[in-house]
PyMOL CGO cylinders between C-alpha atoms (Angstrom):
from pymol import cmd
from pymol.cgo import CYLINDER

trace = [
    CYLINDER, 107.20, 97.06, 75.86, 104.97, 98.74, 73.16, 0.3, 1, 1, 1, 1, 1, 1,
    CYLINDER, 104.97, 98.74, 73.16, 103.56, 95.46, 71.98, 0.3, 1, 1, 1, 1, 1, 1,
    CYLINDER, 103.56, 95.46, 71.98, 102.35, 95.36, 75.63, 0.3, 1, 1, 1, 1, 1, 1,
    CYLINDER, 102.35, 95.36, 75.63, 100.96, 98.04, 75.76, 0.3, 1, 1, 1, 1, 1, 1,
    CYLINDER, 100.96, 98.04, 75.76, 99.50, 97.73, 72.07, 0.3, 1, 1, 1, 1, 1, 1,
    CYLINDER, 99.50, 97.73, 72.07, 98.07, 94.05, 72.95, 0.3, 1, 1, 1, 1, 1, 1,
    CYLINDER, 98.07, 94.05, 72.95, 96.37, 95.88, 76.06, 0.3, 1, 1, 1, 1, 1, 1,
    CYLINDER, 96.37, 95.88, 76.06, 94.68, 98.54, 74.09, 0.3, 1, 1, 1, 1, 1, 1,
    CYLINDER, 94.68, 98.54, 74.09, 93.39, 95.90, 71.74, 0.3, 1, 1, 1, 1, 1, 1,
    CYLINDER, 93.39, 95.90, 71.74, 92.01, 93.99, 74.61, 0.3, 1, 1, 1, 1, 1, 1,
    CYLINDER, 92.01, 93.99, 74.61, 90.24, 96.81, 76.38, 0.3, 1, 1, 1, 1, 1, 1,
    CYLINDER, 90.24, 96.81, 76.38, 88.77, 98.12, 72.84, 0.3, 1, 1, 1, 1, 1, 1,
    CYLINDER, 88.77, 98.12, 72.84, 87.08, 94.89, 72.47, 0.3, 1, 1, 1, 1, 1, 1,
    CYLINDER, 87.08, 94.89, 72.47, 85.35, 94.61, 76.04, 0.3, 1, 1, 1, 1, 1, 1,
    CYLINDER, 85.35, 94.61, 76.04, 84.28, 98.14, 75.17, 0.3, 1, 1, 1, 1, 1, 1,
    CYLINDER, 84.28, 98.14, 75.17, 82.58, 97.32, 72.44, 0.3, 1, 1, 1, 1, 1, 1,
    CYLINDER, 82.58, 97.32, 72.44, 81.02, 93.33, 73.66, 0.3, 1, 1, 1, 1, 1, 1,
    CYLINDER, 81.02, 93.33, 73.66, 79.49, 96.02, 76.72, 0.3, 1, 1, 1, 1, 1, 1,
    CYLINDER, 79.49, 96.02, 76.72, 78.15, 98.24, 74.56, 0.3, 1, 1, 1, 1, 1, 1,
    CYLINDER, 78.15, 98.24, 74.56, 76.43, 95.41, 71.97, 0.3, 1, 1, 1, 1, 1, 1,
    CYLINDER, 76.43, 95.41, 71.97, 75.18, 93.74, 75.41, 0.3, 1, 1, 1, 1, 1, 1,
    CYLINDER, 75.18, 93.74, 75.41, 73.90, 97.34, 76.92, 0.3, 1, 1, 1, 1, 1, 1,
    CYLINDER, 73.90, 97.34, 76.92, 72.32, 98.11, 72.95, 0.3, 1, 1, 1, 1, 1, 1,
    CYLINDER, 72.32, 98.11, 72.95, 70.41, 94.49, 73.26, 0.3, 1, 1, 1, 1, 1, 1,
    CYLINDER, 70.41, 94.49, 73.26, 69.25, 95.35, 76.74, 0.3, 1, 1, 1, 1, 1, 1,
    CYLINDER, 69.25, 95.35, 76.74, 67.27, 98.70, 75.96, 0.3, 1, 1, 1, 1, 1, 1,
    CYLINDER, 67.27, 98.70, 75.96, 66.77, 101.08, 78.85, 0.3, 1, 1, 1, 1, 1, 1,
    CYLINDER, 66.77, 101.08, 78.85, 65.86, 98.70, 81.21, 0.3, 1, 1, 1, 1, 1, 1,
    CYLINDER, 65.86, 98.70, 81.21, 68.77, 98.51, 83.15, 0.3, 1, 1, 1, 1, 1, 1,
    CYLINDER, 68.77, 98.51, 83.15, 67.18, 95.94, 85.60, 0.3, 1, 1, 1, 1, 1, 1,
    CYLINDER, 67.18, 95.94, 85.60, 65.98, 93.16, 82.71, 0.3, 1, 1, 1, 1, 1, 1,
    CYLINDER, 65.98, 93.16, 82.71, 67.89, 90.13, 83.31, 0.3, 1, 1, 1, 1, 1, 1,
    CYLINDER, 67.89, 90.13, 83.31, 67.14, 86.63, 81.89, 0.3, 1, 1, 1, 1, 1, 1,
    CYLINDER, 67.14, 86.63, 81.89, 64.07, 84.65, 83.11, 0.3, 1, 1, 1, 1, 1, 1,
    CYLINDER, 64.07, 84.65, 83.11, 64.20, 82.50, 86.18, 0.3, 1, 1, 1, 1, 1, 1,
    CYLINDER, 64.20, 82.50, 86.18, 64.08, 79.00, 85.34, 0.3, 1, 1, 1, 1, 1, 1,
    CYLINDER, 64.08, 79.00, 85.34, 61.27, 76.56, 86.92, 0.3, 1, 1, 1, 1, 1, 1,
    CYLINDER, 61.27, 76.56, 86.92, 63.18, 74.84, 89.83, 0.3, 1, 1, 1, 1, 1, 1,
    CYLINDER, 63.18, 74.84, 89.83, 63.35, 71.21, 89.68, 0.3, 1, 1, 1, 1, 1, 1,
    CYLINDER, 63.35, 71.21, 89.68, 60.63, 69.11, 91.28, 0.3, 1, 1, 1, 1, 1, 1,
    CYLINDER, 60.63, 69.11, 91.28, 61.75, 67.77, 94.43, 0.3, 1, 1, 1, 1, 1, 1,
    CYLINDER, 61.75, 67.77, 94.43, 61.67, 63.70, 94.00, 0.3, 1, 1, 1, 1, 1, 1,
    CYLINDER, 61.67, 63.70, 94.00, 63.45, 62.99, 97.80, 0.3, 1, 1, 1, 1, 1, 1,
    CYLINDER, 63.45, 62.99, 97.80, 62.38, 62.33, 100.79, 0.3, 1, 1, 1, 1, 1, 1,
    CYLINDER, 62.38, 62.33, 100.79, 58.90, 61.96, 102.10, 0.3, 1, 1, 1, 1, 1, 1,
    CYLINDER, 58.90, 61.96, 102.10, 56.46, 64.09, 100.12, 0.3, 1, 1, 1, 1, 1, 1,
    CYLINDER, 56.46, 64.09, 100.12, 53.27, 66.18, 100.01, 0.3, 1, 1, 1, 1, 1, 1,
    CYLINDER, 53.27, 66.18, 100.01, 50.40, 64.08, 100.82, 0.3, 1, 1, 1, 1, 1, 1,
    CYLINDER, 50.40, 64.08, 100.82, 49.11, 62.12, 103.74, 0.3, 1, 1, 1, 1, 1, 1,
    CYLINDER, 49.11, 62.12, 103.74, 47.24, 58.69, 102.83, 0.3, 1, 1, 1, 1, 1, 1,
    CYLINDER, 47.24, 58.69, 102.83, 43.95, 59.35, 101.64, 0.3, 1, 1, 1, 1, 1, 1,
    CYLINDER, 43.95, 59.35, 101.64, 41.01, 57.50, 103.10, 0.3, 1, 1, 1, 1, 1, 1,
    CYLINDER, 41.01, 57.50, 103.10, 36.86, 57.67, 102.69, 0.3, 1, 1, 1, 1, 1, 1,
    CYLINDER, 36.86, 57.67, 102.69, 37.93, 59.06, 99.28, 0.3, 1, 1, 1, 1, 1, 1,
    CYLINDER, 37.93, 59.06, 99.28, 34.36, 59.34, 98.41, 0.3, 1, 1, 1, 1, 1, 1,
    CYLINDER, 34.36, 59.34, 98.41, 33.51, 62.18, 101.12, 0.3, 1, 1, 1, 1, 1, 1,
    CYLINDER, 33.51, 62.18, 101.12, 35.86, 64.12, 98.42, 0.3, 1, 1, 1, 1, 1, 1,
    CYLINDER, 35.86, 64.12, 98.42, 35.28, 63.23, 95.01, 0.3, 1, 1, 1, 1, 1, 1,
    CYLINDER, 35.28, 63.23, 95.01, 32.50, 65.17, 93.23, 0.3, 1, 1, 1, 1, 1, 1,
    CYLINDER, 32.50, 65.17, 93.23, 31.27, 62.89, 90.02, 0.3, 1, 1, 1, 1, 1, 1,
    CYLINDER, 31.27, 62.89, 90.02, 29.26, 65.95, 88.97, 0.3, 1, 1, 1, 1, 1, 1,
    CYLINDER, 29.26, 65.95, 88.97, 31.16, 66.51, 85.91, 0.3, 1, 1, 1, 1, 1, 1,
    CYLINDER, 31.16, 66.51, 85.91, 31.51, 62.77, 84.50, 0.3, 1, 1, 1, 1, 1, 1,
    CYLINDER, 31.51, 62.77, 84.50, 27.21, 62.72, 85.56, 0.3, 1, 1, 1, 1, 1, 1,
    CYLINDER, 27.21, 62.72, 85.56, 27.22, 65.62, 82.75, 0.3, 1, 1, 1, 1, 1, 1,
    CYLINDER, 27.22, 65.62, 82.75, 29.46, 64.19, 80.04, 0.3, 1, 1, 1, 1, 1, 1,
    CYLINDER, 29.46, 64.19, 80.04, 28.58, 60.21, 80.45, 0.3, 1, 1, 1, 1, 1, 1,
    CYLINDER, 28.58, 60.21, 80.45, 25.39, 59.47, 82.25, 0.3, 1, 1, 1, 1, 1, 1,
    CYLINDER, 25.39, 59.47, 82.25, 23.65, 60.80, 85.69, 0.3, 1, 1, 1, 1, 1, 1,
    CYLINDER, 23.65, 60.80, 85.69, 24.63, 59.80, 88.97, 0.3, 1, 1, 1, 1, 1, 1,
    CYLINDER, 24.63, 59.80, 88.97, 22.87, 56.19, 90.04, 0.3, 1, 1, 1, 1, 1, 1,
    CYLINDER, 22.87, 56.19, 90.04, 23.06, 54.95, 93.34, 0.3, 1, 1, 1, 1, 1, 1,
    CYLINDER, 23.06, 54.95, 93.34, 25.38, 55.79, 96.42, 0.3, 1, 1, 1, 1, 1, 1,
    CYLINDER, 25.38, 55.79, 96.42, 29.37, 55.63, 95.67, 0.3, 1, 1, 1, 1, 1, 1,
    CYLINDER, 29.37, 55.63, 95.67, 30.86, 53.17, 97.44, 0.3, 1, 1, 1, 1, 1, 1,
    CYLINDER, 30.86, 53.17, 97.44, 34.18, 53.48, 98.89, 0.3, 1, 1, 1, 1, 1, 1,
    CYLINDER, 34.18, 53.48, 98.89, 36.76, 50.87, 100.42, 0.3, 1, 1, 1, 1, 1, 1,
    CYLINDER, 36.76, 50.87, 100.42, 40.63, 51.31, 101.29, 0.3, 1, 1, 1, 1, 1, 1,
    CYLINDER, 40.63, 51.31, 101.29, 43.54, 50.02, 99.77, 0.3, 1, 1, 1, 1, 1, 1,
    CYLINDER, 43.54, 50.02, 99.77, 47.24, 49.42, 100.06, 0.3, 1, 1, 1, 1, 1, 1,
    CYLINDER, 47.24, 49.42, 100.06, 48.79, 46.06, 101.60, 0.3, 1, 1, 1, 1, 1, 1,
    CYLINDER, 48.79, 46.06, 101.60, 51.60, 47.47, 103.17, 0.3, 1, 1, 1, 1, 1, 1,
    CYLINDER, 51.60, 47.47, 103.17, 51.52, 50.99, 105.16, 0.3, 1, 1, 1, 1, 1, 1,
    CYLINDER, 51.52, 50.99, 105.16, 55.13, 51.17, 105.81, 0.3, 1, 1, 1, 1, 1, 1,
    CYLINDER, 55.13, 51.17, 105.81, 54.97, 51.42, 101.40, 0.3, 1, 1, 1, 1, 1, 1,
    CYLINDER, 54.97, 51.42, 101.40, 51.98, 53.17, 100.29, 0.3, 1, 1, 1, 1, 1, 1,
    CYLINDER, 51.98, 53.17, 100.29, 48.29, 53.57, 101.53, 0.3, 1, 1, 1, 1, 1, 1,
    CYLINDER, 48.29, 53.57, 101.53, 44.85, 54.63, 99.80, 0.3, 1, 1, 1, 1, 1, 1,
    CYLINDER, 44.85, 54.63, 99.80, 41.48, 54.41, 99.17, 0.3, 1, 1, 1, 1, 1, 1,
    CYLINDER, 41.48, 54.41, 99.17, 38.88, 53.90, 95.81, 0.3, 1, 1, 1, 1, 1, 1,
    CYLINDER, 38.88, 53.90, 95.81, 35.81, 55.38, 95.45, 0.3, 1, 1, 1, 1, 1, 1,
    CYLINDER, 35.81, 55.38, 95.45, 32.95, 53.84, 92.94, 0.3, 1, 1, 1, 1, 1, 1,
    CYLINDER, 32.95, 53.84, 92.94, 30.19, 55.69, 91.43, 0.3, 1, 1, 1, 1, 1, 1,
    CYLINDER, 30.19, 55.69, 91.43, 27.63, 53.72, 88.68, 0.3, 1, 1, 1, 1, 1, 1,
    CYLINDER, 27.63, 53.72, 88.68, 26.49, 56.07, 86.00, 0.3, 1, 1, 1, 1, 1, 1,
    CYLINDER, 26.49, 56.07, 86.00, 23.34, 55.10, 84.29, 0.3, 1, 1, 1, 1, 1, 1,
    CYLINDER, 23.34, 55.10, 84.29, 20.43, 57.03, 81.89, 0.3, 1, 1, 1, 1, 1, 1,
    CYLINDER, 20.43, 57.03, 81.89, 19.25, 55.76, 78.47, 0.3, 1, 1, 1, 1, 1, 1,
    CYLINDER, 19.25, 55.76, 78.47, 20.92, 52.98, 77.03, 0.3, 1, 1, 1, 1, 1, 1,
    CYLINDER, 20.92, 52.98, 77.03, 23.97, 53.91, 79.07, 0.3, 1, 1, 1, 1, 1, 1,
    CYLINDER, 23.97, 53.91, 79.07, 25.51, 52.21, 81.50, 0.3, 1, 1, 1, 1, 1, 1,
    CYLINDER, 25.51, 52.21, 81.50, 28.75, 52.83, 83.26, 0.3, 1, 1, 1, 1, 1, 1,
    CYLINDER, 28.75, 52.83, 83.26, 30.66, 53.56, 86.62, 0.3, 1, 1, 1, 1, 1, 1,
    CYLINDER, 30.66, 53.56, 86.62, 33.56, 55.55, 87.49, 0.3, 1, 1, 1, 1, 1, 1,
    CYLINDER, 33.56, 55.55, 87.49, 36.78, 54.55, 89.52, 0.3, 1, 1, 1, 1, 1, 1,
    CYLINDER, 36.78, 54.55, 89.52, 38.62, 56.89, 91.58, 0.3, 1, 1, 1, 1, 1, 1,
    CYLINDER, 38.62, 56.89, 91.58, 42.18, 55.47, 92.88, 0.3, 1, 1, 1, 1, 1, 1,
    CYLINDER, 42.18, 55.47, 92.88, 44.71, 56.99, 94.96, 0.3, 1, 1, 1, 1, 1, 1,
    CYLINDER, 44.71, 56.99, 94.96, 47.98, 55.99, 96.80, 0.3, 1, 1, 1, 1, 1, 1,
    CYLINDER, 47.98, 55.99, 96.80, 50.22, 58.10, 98.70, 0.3, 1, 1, 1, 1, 1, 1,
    CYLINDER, 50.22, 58.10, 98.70, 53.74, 56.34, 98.26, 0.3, 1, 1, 1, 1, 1, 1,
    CYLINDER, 53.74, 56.34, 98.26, 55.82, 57.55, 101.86, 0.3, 1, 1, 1, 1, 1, 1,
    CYLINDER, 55.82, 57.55, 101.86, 58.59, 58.57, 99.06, 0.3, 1, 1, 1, 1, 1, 1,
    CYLINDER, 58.59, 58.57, 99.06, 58.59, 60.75, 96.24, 0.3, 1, 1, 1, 1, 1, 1,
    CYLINDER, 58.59, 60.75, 96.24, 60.54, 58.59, 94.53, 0.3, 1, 1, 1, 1, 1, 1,
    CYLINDER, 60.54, 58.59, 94.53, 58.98, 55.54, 94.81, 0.3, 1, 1, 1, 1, 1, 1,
    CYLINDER, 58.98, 55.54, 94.81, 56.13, 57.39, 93.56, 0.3, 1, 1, 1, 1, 1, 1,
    CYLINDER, 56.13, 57.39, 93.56, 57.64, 58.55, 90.34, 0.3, 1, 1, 1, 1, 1, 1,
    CYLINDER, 57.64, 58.55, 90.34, 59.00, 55.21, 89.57, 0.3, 1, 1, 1, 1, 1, 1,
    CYLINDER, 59.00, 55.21, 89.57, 55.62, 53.49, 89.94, 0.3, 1, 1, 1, 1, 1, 1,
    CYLINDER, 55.62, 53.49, 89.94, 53.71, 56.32, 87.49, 0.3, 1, 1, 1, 1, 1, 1,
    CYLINDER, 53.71, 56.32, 87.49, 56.62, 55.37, 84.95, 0.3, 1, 1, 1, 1, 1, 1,
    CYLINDER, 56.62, 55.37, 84.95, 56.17, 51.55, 85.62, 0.3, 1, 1, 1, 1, 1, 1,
    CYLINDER, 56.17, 51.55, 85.62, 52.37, 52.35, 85.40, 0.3, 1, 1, 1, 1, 1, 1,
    CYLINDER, 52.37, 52.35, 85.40, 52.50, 54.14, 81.72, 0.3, 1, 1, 1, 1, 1, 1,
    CYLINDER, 52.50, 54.14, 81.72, 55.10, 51.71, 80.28, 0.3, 1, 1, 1, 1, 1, 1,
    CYLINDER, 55.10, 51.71, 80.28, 53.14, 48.84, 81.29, 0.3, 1, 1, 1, 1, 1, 1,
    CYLINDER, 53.14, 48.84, 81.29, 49.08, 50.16, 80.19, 0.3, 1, 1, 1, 1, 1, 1,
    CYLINDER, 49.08, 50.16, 80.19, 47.54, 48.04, 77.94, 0.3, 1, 1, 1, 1, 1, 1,
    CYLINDER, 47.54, 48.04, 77.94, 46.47, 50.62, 75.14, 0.3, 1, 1, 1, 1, 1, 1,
    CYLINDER, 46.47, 50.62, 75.14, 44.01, 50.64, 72.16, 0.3, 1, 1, 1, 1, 1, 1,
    CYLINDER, 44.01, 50.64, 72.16, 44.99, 52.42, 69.35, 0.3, 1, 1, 1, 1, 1, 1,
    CYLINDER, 44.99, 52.42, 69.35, 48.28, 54.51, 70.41, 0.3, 1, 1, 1, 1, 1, 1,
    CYLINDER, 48.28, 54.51, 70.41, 45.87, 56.59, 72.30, 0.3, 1, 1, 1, 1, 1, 1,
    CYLINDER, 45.87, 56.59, 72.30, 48.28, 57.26, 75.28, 0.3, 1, 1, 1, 1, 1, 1,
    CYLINDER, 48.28, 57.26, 75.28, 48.44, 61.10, 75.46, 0.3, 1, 1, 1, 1, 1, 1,
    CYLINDER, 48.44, 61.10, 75.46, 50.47, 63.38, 78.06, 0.3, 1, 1, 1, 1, 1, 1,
    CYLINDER, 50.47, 63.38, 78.06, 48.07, 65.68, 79.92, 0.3, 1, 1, 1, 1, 1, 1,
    CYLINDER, 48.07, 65.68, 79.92, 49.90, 68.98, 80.98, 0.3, 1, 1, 1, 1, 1, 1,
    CYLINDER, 49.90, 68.98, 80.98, 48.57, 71.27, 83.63, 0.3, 1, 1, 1, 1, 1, 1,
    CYLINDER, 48.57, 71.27, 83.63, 47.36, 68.79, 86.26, 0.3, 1, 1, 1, 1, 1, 1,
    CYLINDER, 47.36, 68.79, 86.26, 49.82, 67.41, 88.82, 0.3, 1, 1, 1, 1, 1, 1,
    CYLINDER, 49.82, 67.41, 88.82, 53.78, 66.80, 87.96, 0.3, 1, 1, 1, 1, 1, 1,
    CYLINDER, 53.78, 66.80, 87.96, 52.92, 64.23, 85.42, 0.3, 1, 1, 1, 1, 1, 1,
    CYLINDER, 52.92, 64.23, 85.42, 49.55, 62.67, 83.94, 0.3, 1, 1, 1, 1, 1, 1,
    CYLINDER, 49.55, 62.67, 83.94, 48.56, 60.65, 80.93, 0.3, 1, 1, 1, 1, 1, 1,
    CYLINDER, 48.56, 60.65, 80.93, 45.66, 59.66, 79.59, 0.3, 1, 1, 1, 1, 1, 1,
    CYLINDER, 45.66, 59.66, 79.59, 44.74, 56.77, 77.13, 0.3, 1, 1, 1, 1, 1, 1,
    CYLINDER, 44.74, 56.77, 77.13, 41.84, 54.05, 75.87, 0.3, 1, 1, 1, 1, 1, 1,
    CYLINDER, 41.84, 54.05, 75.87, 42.53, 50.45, 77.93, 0.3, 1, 1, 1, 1, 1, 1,
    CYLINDER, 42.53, 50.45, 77.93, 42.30, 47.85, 75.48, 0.3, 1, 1, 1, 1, 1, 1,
    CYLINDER, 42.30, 47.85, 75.48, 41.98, 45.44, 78.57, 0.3, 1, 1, 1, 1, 1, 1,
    CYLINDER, 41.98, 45.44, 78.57, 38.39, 46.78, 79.31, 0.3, 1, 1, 1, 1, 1, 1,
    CYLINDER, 38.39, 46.78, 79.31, 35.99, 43.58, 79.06, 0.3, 1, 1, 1, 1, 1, 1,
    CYLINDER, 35.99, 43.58, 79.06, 33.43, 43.22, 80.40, 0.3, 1, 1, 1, 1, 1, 1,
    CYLINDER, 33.43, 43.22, 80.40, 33.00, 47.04, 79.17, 0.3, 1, 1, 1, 1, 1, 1,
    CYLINDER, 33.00, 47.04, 79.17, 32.50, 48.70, 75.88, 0.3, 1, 1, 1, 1, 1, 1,
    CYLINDER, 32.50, 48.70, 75.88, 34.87, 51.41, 76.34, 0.3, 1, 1, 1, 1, 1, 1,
    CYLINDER, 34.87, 51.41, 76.34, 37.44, 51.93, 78.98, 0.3, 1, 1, 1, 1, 1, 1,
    CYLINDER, 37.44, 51.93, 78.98, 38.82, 55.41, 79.81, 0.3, 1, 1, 1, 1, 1, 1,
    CYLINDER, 38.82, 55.41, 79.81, 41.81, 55.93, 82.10, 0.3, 1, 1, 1, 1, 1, 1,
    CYLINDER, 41.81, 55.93, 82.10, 43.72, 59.12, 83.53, 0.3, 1, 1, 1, 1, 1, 1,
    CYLINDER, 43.72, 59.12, 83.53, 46.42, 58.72, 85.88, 0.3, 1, 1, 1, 1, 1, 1,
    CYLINDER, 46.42, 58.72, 85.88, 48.21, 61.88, 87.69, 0.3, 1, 1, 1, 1, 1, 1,
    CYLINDER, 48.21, 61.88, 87.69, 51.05, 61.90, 90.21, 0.3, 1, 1, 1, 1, 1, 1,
    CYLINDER, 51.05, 61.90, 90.21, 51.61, 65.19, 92.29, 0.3, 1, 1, 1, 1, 1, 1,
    CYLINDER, 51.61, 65.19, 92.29, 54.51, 64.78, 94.94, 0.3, 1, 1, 1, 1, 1, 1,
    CYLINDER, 54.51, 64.78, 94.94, 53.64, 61.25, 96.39, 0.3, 1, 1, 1, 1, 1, 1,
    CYLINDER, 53.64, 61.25, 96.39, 50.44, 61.01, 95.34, 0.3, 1, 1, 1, 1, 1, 1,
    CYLINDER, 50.44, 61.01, 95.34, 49.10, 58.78, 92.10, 0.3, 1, 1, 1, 1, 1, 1,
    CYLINDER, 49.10, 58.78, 92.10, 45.41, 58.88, 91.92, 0.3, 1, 1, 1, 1, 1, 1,
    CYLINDER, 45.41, 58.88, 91.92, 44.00, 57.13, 88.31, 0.3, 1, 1, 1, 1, 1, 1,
    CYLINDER, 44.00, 57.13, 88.31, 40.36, 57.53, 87.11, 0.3, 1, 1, 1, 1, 1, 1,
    CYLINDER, 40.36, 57.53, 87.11, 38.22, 55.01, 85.24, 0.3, 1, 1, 1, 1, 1, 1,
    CYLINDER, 38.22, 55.01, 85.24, 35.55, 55.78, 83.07, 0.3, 1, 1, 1, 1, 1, 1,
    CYLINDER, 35.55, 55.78, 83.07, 33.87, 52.63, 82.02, 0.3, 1, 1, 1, 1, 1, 1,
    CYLINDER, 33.87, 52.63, 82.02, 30.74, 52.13, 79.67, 0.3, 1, 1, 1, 1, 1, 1,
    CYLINDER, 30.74, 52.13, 79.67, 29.11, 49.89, 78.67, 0.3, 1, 1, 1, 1, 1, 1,
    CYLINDER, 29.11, 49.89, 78.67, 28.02, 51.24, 75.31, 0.3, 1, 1, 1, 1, 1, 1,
    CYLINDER, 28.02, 51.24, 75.31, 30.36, 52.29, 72.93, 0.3, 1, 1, 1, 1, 1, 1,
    CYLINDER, 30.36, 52.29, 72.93, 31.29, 55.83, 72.29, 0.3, 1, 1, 1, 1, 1, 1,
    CYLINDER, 31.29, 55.83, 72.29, 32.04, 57.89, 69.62, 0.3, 1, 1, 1, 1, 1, 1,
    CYLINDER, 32.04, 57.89, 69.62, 35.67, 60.23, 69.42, 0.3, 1, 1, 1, 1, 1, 1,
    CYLINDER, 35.67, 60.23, 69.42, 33.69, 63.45, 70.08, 0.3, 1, 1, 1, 1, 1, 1,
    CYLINDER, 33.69, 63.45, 70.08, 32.34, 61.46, 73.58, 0.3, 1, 1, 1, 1, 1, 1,
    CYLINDER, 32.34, 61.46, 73.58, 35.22, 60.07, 74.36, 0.3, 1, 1, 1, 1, 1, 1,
    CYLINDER, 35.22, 60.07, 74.36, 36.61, 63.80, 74.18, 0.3, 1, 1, 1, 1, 1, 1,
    CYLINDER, 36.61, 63.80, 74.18, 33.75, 65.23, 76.52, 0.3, 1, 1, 1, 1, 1, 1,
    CYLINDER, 33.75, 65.23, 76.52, 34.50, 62.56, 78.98, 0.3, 1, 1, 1, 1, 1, 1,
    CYLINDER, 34.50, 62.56, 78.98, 38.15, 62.78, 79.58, 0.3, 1, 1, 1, 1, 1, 1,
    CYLINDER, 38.15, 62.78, 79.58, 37.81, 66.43, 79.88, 0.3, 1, 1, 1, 1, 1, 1,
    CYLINDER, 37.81, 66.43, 79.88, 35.44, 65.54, 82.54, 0.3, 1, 1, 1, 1, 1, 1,
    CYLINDER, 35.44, 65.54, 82.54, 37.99, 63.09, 84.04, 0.3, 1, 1, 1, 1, 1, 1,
    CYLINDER, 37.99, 63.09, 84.04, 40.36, 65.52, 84.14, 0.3, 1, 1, 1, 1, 1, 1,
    CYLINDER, 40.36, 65.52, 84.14, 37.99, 67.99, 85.75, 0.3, 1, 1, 1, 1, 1, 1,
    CYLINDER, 37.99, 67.99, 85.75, 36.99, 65.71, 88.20, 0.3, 1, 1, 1, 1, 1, 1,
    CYLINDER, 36.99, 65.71, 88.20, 40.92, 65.10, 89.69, 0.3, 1, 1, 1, 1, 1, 1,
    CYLINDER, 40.92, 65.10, 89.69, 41.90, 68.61, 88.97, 0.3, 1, 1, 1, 1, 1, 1,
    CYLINDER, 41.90, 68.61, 88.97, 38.94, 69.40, 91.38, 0.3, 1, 1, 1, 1, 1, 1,
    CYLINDER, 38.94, 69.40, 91.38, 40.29, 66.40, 93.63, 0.3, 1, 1, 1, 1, 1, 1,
    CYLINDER, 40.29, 66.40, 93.63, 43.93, 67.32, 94.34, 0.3, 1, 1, 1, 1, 1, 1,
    CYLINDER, 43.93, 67.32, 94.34, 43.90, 70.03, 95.93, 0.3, 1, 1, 1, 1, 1, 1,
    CYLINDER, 43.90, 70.03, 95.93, 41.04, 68.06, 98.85, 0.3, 1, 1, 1, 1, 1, 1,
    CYLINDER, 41.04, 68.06, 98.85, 43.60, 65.54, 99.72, 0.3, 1, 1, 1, 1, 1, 1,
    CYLINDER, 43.60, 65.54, 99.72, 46.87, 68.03, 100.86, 0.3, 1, 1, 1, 1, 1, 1,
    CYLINDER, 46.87, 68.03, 100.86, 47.05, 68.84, 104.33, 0.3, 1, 1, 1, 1, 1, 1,
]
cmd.load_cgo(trace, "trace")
């Protein structure tokens, strides 16, 4: 009976003193509690985004006229997607030209009808880019996911810039293409221009 009672005592003396650590470690704030954790992304189901069209009534090339070259001509626009049931989109083209430069940028985007399919496509997508120099690079703060890189597939072009972004069911990628080579400082000025340009983009295409 008294080892009972002693093994009881020796029990409650230690959750005494593991409350009082925990209360020390909390300071007066009686109400701080850990940090709520980002929920997960949602990846089921149908998501966000309808399918973009006349994606050139939304994209603003101001940006890339600054860092590459003004704005020549009128962008032209088509849509794209073989299969509706799958994924639908349009592409807008603007040419870029001053000086000895010459180049045009790409806007792509495809709403996939599943968030799913859509993740699995921007993973296909990155494993699959043809890249000069290891230049692929992770781009945080713009969609769920986005990377940017150099194409080493860029003939007829000097330099070929890309930035793809998924948000939800939406993949939109950007092409910067010049044909005059650029320096690391330029190439620099225009991807934060790229990035810009479909940060400024995103948010024209929800619902």
């Amino acid at each position: 009976m008294m080892r009972t009672l002693r093994g009881s005592a020796g029990r409650v003396l230690v959750i005494a003193a593991l409350s009082a650590a925990l209360a020390g470690c909390g300071g007066d704030d009686s109400s701080a509690g850990p940090a709520p954790s980002p929920s997960a992304e949602r990846t089921t189901g149908p998501g966000t985004y309808p399918a973009p069209d006349r994606l050139c009534d939304l994209v603003d090339f101001t940006e890339l006229a600054i860092a590459v070259a003004p704005l020549a001509g009128t962008p032209q626009t088509r849509e794209t997607g073989g299969d509706p049931t799958v994924s639908s989109g349009s592409e807008c083209s603007q040419s870029l030209s001053g000086g000895r430069v010459h180049a045009r940028a790409v806007v792509r985007c495809s709403a996939w009808k599943k968030i799913g399919k859509a993740v699995e496509m921007h993973r296909y997508g990155r494993g699959s880019a043809v890249i000069a120099d290891s230049s692929l690079t992770d781009v945080t703060g713009l969609g769920n996911q986005a990377y940017r890189y150099v194409s080493a597939d860029d003939k007829p072009w000097e330099v070929d810039l890309r930035l793809v972004v998924r948000e939800s069911n939406l993949d939109c990628e950007l092409h910067t293409q010049s044909g005059h080579p650029m320096d690391e400082q330029g190439m620099d000025i225009a991807f934060a221009a790229m990035e810009d340009t479909l940060g400024n983009l995103l948010p024209k295409l929800r619902p």
